[in-house]
Rosetta silent file (secondary structure, phi, psi, omega in degrees, C-alpha in Angstrom):
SEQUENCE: XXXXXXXXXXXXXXXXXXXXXXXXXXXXXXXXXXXXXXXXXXXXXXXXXXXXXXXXXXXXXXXXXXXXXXXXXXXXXXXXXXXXXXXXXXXXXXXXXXXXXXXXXXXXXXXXXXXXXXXXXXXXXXXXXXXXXXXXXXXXXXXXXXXXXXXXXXXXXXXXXXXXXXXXXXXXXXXXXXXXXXXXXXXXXXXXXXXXXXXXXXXXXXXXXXXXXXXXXXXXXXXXXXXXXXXXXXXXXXXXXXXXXXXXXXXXXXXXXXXXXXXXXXXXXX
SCORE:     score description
SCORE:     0.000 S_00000001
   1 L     0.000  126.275 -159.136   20.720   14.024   -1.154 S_00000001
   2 L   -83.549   -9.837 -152.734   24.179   12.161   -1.212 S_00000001
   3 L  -169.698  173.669 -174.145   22.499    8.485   -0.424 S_00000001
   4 L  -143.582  127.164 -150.146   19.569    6.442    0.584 S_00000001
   5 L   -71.262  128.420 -146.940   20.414    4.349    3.898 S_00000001
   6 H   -93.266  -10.363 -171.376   21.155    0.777    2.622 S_00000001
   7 H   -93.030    4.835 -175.739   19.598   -0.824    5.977 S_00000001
   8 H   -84.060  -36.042 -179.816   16.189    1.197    4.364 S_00000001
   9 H  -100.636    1.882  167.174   16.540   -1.017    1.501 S_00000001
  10 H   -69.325  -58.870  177.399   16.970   -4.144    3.468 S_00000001
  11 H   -41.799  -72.848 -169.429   13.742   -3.519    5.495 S_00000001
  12 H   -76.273   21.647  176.979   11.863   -3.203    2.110 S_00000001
  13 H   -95.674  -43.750  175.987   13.370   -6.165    0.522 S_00000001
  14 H   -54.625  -50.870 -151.196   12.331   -8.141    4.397 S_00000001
  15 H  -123.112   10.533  155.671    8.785   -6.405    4.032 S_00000001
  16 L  -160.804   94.153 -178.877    7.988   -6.224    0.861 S_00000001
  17 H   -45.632  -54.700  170.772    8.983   -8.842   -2.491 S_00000001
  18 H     8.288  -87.537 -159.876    6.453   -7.206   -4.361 S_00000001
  19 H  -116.388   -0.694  151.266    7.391   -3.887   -4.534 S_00000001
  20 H   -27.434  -68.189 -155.468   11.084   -4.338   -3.792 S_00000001
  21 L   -85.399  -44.733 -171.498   11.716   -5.170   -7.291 S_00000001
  22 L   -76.607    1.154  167.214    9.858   -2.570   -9.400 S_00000001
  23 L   -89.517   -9.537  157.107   10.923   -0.076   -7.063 S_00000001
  24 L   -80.669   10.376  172.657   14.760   -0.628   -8.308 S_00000001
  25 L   -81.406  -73.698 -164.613   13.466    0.351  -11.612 S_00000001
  26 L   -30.728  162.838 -177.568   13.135    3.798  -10.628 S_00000001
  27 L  -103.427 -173.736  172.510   15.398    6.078  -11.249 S_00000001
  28 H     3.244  -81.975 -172.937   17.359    8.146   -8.154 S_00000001
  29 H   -62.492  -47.342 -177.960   15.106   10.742   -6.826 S_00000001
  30 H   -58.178  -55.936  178.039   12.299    8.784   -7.465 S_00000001
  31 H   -48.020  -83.006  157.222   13.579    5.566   -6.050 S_00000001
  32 H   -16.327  -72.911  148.331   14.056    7.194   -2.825 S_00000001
  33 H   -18.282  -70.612 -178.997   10.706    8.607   -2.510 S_00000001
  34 H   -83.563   -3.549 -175.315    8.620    5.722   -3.342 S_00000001
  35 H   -98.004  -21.730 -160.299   10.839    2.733   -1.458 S_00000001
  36 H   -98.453    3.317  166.480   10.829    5.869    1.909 S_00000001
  37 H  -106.572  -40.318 -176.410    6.474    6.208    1.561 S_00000001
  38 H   -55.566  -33.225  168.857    6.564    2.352    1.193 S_00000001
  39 H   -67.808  -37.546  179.029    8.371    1.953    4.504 S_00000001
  40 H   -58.557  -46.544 -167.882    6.047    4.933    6.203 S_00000001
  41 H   -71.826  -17.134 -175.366    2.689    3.250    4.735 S_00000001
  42 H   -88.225  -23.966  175.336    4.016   -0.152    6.008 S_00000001
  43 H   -60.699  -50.738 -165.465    5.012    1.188    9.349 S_00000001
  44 H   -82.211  -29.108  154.075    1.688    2.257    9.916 S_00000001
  45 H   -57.237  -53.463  151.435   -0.146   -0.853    8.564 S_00000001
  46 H   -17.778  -34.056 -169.116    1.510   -2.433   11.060 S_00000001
  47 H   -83.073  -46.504  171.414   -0.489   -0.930   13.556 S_00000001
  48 H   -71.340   -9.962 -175.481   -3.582   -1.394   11.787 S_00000001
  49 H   -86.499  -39.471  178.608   -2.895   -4.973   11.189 S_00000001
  50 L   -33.534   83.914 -168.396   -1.817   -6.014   14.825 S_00000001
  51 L   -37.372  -15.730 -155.997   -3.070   -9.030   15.853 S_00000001
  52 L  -127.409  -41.102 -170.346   -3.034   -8.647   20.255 S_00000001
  53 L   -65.424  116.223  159.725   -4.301   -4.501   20.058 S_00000001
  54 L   -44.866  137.555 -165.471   -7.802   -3.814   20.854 S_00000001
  55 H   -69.950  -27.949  177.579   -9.386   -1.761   17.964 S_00000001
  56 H   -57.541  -80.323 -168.168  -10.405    1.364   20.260 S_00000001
  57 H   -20.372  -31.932 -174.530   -6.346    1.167   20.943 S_00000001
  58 H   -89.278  -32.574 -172.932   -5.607    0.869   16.993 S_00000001
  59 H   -90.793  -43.532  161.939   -7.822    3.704   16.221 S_00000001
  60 H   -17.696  -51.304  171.211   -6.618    6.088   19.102 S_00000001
  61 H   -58.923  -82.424 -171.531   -2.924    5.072   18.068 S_00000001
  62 H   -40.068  -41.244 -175.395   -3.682    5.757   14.354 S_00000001
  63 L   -81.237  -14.305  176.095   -5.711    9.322   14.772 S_00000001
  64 H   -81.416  -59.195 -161.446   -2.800   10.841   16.873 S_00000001
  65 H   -81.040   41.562  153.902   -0.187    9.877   14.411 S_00000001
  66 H   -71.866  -81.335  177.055   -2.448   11.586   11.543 S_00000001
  67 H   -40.033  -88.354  171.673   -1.919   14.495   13.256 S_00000001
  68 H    -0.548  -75.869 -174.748    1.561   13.889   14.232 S_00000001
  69 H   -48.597  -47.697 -163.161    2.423   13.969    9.754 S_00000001
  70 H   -46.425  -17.067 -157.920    0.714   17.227    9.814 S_00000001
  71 L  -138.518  168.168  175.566    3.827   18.654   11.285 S_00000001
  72 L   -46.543  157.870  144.568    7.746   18.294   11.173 S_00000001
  73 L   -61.108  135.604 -178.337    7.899   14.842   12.794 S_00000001
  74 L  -144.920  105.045 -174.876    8.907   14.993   16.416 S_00000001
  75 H   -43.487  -52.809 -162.640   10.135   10.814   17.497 S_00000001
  76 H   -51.034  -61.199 -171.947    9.546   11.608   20.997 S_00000001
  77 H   -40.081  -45.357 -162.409    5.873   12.480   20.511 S_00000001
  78 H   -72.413  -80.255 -165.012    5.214    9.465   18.152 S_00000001
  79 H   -40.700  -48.495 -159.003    7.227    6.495   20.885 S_00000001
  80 H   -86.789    4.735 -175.406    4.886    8.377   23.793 S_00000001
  81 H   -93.966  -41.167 -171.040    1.552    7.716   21.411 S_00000001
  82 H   -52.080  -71.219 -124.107    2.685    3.976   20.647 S_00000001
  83 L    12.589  -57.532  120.743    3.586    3.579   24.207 S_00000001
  84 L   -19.028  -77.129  151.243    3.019    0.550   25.618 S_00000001
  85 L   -38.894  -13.507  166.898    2.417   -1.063   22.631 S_00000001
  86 L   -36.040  -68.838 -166.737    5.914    0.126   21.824 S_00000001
  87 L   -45.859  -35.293 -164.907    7.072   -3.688   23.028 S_00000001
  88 L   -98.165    2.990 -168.171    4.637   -5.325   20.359 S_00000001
  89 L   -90.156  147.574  158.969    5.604   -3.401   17.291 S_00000001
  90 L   -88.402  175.626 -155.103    8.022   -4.379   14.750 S_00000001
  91 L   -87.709  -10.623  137.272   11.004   -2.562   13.964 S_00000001
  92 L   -30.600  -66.160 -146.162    9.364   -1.286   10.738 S_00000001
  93 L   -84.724  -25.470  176.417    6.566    0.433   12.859 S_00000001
  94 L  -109.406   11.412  162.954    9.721    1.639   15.412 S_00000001
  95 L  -130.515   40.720  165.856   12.107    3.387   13.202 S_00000001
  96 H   -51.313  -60.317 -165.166    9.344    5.297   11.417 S_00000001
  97 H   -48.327  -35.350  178.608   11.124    8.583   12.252 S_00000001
  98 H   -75.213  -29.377  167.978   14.574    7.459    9.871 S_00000001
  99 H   -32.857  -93.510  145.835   11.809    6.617    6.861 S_00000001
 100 H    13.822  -96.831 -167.545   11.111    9.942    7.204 S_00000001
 101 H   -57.727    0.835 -166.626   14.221   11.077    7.231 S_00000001
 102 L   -99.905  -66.312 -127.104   15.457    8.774    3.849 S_00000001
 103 L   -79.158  125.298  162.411   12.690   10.544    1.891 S_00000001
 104 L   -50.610  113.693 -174.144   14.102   13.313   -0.452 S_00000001
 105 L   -26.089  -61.818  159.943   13.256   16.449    1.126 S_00000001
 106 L   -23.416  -65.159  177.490   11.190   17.670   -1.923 S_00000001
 107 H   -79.747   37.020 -165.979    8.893   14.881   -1.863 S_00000001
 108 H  -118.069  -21.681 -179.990    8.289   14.209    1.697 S_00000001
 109 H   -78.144  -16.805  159.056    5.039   17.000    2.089 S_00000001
 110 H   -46.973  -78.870  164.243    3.587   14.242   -0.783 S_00000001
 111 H   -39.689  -72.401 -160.935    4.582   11.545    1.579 S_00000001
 112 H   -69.815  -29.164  172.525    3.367   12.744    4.560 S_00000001
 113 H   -59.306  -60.084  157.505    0.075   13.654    3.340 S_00000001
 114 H   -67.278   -1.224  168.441   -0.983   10.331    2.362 S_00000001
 115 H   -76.572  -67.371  175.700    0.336    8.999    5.217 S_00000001
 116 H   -21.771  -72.415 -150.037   -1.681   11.512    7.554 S_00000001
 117 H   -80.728  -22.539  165.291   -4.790   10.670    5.353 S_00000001
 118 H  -113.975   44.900  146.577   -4.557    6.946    5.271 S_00000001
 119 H   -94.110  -26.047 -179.794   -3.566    6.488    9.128 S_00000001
 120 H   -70.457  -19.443  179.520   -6.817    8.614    9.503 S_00000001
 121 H   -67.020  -73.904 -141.280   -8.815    5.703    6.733 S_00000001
 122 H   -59.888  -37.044  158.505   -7.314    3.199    8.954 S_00000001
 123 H   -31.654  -69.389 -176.905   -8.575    4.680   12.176 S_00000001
 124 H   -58.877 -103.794 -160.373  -11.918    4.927   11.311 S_00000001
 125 H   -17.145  -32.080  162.677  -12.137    1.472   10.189 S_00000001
 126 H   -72.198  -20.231  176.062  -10.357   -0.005   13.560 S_00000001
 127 L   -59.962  -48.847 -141.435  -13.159    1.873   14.896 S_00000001
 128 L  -115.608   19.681 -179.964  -15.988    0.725   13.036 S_00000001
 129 L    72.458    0.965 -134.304  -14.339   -2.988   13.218 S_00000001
 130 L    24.015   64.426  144.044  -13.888   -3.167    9.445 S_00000001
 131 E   -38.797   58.268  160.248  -17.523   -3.649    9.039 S_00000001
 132 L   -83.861  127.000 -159.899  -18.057   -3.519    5.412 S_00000001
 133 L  -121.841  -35.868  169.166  -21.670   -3.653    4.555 S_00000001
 134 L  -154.095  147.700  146.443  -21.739   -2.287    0.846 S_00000001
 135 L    27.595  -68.461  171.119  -20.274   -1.686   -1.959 S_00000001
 136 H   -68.706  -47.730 -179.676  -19.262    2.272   -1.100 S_00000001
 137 H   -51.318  -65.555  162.823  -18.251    1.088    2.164 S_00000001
 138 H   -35.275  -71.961  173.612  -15.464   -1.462    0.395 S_00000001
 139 H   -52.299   -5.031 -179.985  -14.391    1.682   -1.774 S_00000001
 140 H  -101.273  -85.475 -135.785  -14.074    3.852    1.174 S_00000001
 141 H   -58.757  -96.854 -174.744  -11.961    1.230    3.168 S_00000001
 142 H   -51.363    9.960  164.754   -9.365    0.246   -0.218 S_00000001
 143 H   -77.841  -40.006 -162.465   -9.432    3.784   -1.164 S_00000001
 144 H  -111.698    4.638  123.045   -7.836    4.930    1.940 S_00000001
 145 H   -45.191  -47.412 -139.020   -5.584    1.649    1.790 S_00000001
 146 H  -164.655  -61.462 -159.688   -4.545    1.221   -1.726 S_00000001
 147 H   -78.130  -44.727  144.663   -6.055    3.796   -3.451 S_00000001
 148 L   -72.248    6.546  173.084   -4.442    6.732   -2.350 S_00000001
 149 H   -87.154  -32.742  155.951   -1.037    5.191   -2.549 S_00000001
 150 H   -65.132  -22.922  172.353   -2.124    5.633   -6.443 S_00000001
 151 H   -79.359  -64.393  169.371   -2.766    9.318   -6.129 S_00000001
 152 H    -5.246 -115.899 -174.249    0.648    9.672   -3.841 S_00000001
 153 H   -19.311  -31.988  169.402    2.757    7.548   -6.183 S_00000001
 154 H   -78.521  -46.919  176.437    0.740   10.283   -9.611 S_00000001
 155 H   -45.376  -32.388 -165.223    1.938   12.851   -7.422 S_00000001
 156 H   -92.648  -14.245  170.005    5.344   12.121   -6.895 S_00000001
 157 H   -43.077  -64.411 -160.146    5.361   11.184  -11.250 S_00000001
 158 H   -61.456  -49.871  171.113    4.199   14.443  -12.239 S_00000001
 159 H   -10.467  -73.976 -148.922    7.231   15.845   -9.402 S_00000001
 160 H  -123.394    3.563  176.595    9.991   14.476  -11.002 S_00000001
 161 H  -110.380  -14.384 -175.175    9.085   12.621  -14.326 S_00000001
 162 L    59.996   58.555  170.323    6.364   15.415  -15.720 S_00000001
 163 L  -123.043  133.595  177.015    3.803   12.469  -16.188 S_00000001
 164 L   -92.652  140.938  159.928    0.134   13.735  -15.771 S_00000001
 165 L  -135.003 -168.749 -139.665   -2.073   10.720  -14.950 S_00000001
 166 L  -126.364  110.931 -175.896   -5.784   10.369  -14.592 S_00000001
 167 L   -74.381   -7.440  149.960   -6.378   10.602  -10.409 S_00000001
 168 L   -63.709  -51.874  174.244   -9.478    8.196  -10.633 S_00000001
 169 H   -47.841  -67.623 -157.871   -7.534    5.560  -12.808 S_00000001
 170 H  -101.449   35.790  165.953   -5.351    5.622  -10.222 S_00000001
 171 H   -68.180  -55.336 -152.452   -7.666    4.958   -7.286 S_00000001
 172 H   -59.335  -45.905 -179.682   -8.863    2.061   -9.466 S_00000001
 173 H   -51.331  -34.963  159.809   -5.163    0.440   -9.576 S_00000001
 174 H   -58.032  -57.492  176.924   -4.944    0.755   -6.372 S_00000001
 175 H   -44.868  -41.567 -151.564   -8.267   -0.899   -5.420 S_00000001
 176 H   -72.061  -17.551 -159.259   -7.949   -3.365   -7.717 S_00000001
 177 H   -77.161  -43.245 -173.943   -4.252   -4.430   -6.243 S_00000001
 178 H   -65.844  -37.205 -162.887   -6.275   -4.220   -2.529 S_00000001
 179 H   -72.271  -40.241  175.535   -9.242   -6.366   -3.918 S_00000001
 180 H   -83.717  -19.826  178.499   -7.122   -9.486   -4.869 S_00000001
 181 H   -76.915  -13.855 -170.105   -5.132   -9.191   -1.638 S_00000001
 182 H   -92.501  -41.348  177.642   -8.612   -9.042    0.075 S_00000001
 183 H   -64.665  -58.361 -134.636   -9.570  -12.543   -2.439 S_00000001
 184 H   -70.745  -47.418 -167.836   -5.972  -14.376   -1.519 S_00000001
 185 H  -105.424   23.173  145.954   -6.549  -13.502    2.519 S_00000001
 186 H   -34.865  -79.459 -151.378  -10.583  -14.066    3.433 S_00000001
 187 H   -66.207  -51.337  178.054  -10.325  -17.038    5.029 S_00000001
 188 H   -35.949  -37.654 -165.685   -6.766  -16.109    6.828 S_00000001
 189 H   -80.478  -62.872 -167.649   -8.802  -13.071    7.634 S_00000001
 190 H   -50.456  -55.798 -179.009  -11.760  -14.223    8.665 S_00000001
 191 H   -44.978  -52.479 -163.709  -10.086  -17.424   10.479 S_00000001
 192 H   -94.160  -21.716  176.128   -7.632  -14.964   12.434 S_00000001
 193 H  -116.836  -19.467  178.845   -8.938  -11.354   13.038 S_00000001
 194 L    90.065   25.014 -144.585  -12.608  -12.140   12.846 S_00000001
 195 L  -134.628  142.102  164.309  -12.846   -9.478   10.083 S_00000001
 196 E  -134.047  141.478  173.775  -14.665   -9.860    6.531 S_00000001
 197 L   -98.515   27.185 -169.988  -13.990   -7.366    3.710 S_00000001
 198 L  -112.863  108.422 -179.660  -17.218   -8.705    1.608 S_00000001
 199 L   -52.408  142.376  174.994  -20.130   -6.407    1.360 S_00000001
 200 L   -56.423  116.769 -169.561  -23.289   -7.973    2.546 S_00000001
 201 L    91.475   34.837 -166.211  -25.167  -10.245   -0.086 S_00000001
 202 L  -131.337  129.007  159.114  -22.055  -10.435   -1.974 S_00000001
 203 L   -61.168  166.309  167.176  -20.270  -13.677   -3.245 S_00000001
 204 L   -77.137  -38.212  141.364  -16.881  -14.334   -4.029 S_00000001
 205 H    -3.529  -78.358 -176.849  -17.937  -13.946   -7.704 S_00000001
 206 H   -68.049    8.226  163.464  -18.874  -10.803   -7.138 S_00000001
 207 H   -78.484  -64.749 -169.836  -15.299   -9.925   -5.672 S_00000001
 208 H   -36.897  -73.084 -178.785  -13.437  -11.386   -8.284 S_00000001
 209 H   -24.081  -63.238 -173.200  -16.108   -8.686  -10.691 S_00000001
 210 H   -54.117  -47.240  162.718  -15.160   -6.168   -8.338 S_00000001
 211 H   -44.773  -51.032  174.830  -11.302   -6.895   -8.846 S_00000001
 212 H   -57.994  -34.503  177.768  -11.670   -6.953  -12.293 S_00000001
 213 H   -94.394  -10.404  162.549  -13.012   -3.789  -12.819 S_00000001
 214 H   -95.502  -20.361 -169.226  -10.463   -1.754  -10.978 S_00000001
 215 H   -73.232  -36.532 -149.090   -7.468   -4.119  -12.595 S_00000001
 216 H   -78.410  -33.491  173.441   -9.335   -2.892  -16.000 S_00000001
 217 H   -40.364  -51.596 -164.550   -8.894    1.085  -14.335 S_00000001
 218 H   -62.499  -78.984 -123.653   -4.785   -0.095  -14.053 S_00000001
 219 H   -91.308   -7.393  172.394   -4.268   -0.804  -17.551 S_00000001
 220 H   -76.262  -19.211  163.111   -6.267    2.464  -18.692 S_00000001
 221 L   -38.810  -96.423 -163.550   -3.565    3.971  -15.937 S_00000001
 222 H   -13.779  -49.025 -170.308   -1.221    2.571  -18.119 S_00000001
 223 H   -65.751  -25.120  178.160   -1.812    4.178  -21.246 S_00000001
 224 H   -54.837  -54.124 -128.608   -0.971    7.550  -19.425 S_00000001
 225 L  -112.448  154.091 -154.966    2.726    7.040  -18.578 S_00000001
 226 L  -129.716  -82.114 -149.789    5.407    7.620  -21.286 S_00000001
 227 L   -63.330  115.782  161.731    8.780    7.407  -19.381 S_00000001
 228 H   -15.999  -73.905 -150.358   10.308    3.576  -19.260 S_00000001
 229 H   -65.637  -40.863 -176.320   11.342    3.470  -15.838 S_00000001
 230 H   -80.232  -41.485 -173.681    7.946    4.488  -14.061 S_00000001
 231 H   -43.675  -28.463 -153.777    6.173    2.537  -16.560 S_00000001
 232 H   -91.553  -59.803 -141.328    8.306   -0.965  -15.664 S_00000001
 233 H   -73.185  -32.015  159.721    7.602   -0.013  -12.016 S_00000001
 234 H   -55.620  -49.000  164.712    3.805    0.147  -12.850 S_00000001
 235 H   -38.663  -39.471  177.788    3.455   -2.814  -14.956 S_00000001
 236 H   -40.941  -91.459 -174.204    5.360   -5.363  -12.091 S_00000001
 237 H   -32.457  -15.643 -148.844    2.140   -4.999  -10.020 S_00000001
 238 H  -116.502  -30.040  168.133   -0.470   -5.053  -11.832 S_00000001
 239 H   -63.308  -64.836 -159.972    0.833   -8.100  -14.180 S_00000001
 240 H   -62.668  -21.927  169.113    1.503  -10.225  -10.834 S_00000001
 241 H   -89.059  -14.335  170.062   -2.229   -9.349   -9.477 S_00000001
 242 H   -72.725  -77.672  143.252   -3.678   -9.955  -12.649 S_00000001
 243 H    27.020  -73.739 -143.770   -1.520  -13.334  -12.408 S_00000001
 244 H  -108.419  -25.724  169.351   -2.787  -14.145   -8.902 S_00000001
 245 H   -81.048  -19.402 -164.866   -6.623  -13.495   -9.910 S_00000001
 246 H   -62.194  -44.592 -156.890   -5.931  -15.701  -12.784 S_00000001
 247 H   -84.254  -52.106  172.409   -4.548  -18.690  -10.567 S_00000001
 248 H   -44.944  -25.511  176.419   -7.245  -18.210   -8.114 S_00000001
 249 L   -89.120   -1.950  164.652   -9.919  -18.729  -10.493 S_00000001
 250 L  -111.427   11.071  170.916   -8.603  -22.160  -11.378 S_00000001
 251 L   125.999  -45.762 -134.728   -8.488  -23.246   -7.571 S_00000001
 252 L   -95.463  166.826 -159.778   -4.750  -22.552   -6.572 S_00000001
 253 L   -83.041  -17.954 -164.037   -4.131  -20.070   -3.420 S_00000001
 254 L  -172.355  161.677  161.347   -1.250  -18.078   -5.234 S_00000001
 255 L  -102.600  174.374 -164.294    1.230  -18.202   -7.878 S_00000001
 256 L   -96.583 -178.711 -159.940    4.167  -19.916   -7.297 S_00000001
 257 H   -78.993  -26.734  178.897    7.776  -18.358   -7.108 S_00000001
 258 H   -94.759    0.291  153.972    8.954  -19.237  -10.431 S_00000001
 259 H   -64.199  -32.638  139.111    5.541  -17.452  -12.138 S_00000001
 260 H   -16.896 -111.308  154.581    7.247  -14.660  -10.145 S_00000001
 261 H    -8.791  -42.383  168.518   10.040  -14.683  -11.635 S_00000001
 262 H   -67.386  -55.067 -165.329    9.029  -15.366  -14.773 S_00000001
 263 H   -86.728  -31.882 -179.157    6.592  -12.461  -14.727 S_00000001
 264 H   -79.690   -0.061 -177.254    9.455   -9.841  -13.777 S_00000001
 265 H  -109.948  -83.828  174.274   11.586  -10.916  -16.830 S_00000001
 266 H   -29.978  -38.897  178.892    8.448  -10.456  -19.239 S_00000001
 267 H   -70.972  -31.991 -177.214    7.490   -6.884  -17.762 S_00000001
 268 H   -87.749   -7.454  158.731   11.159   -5.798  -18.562 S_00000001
 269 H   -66.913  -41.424 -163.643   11.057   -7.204  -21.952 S_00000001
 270 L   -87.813    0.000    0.000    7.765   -6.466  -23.715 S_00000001
């Protein structure tokens, strides 16, 4: 593959600070892979995320283009399942098909699989309203969020780095990275979609617990991965959500941009 399309890495620098930076760690092959499933899983969040779409519409949307990854991608097919809705989408969510096409051949039957399997999570849950009533119910929702973007992401290691990791740890890394974005945006959630991600009889206490114990999953993740480069791009995350439960738990909503900053210059140091 001579190149990786430079307006591919604009979009994820626009849609995601995050994972922007530790995804310039990687090295070539690698790079390319994980910044072209970060644009696919974000295309498709979009959809689940959509503020004006009726949830029958969101799940309908989501379970064709499950199907759809099952197969070569064919653009036309995908633009007549959006359809309408075409108008309300961002241009993430409408140049899915060049993602796709950025993604290093090798790695793209990775990619598409977790894509398939968590536009099919998100479906059911626009379905069921995201209606989390216990405890398994939350792990079924950030599993098929979060959590398989941690098998995906062991998958594409062991590809091209030969790192075996442990595919439970890295549900938990995922969850736990879903469970503080689920702390930082309750009320935003609740105020604006009508949607709570708190099992019934549950506190915010008990979230935080719940955070904690998948963040604790991440750093046994950790212990796993040998090669510098994937290692840097795991640590980034998993520092700044530790970080961000840390701040929350004294009051404040977030950390601020130069604990940011700050925290990506310690992960490439220590």
């Amino acid at each position: 593959m001579s190149g990786f399309p430079k307006d591919a890495m604009r979009m994820l620098k626009e849609t995601s600070r995050t994972f922007y930076i530790p995804i310039t760690f990687l090295q070539k092959e690698l790079k390319y892979s994980v910044a072209a499933a970060y644009l696919v899983f974000r295309a498709i969040d979009e959809i689940e995320d959509h503020e004006e779409l009726d949830n029958d519409v969101k799940c309908t949307i989501l379970m064709k283009v499950s199907e759809l990854f099952k197969q070569p991608f064919d653009n036309q097919e995908y633009l007549r399942i959006l359809g309408r809705t075409k108008d309300q989408m961002p241009e993430v969510t409408l140049r899915l098909e060049e993602w796709l096409q950025a993604c290093p051949k090798d790695a793209l039957p990775i990619v598409t699989n977790a894509a398939s399997e968590m536009a099919f999570g998100m479906a059911k849950w626009a379905k069921a309203n995201w209606d989390i009533r216990t405890c398994e119910d939350l792990d079924d929702y950030t599993y098929y969020v979060a959590g398989l973007v941690g098998v995906m992401l062991s998958d594409l290691w062991e590809h091209y780095g030969e790192e075996k990791t442990d595919r439970e740890l890295a549900i938990g890394y995922g969850r736990g990275l879903q469970a503080v974005n689920i702390l930082r945006n309750e009320k935003e959630d609740w105020d604006e979609r009508g949607v709570s991600f708190v099992p019934d009889g549950w506190n915010r206490a008990k979230l935080f617990e719940y955070a904690e114990v998948n963040l604790a999953k991440a750093d046994e993740y950790m212990k796993f991965l040998k090669k510098k480069s994937i290692l840097l791009f795991c640590r980034l995350p998993l520092a700044l959500a530790q970080k961000t439960l840390k701040a929350m738990k004294e009051g404040r909503e977030k950390i601020t941009r130069a604990e940011v900053e700050q925290t990506v210059e310690e992960v490439q140091i220590s």
